[in-house]
C-alpha positions in Angstrom: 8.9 -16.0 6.2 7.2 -14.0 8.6 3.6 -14.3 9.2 0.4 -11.5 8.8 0.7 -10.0 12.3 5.2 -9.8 12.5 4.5 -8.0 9.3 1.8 -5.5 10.9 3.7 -5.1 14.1 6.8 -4.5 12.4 5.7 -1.9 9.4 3.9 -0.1 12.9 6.6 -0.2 15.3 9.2 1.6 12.7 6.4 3.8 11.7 5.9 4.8 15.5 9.6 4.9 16.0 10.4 7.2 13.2 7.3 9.2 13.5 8.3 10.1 17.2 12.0 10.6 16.2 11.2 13.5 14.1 9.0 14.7 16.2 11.1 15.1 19.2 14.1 16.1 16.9 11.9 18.7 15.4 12.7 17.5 12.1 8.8 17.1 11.1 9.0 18.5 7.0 4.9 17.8 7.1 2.0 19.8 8.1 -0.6 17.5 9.9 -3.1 17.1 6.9 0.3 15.3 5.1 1.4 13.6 7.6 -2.3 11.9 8.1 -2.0 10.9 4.3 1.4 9.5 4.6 -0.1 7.8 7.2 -3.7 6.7 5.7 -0.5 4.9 2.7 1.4 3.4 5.5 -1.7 1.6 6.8 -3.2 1.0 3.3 -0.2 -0.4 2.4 0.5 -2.3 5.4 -3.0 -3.7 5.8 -4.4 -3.8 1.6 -1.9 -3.4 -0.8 0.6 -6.1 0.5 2.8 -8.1 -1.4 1.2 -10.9 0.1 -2.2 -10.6 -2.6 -1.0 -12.8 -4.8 -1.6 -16.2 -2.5 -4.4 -16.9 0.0 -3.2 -14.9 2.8 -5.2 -13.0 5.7 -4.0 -9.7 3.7 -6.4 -10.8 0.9 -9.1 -11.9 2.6 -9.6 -8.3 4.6 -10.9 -7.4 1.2 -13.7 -9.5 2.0 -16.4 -10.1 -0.8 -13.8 -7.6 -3.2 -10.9 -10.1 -2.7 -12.3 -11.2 -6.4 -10.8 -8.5 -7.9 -7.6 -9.7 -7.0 -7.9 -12.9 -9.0 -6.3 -12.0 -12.0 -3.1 -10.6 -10.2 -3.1 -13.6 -8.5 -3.1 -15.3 -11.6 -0.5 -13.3 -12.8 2.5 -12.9 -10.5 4.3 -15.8 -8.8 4.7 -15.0 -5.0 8.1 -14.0 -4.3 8.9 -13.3 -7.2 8.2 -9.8 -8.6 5.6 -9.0 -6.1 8.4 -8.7 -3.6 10.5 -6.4 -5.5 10.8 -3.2 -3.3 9.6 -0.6 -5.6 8.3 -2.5 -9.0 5.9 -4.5 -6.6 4.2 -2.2 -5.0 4.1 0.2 -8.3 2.3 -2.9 -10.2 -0.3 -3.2 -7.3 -1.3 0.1 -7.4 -1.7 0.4 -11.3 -3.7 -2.8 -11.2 -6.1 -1.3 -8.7 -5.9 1.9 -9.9 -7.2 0.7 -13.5 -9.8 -1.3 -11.8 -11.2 1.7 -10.4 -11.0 3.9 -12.8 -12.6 1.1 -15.0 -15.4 0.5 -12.6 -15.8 3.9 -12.5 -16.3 4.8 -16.2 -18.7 1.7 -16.6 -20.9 3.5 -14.2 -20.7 7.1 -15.5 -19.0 6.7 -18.5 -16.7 9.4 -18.1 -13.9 9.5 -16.4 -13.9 12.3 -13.5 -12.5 15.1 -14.8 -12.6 18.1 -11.1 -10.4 15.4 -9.1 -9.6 18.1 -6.1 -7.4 15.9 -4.9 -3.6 17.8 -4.6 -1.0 16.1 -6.6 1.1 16.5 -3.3 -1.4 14.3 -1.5 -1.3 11.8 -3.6 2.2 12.0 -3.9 2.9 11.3 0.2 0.2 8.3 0.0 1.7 6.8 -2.1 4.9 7.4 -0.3 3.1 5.7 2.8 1.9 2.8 0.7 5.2 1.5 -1.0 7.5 2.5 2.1 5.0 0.3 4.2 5.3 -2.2 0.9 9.1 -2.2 1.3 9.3 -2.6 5.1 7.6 -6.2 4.4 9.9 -7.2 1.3 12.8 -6.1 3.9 11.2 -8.4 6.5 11.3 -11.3 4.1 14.4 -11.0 3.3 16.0 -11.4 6.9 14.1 -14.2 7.9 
């Protein structure tokens, strides 16, 4: 399997690639406030969400003193196994962190936030980033 950095170079280089292609083909089909959150996914889920959290791995350990709240997963899912699955993978990763969150976040105010001014089409394209960049390292692991 490929190491940390093949993983990073790779997911970038296509990302450059493609980015550049539409760009000179004039096929860009995103203003410049989506494109920077399809790209804040790509890197988050290049560099945080990998499929790679679920064994001791540089990915986990840019978390830093938060890698804790990992644990669980870890404790969970078999490397490999369904945390490489293209889509299912990456959609488990994000629910767990996403819960964690939201958890963390109702234990301090308990409420939930309830003016989130964030655009549903936002969130839609980072998450686009983050499971795109998620399947470009499944992909990787499966030719080598």
């Amino acid at each position: 399997m490929p190491g940390y950095n093949v993983h990073r170079i790779f997911n970038y280089t296509v990302f450059i690639v493609i980015a550049v292609l539409f760009y000179f083909r004039n096929l860009s089909f995103l203003d410049l406030k989506q494109f920077l959150a399809l790209s804040a996914g790509f890197y988050i889920g290049t560099d945080f969400i990998t499929p790679d959290l679920d064994v001791e791995s540089r990915a986990i350990n840019r978390w830093g003193k938060l890698k804790i709240l990992w644990l669980p997963y870890k404790l969970m899912f078999r490397h490999g196994k369904s945390s490489h699955n293209i889509i299912y993978g990456a959609v488990v990763r994000l629910i767990y962190i996403s819960l964690i969150i939201f958890g963390l976040y109702y234990l301090l105010f308990r409420s939930l936030p309830t003016d989130m001014a964030v655009l549903s089409v936002f969130v839609f394209i980072l998450l686009t980033g983050i499971i795109t960049a998620n399947a470009l390292h499944v992909i990787l692991d499966m030719l080598f």
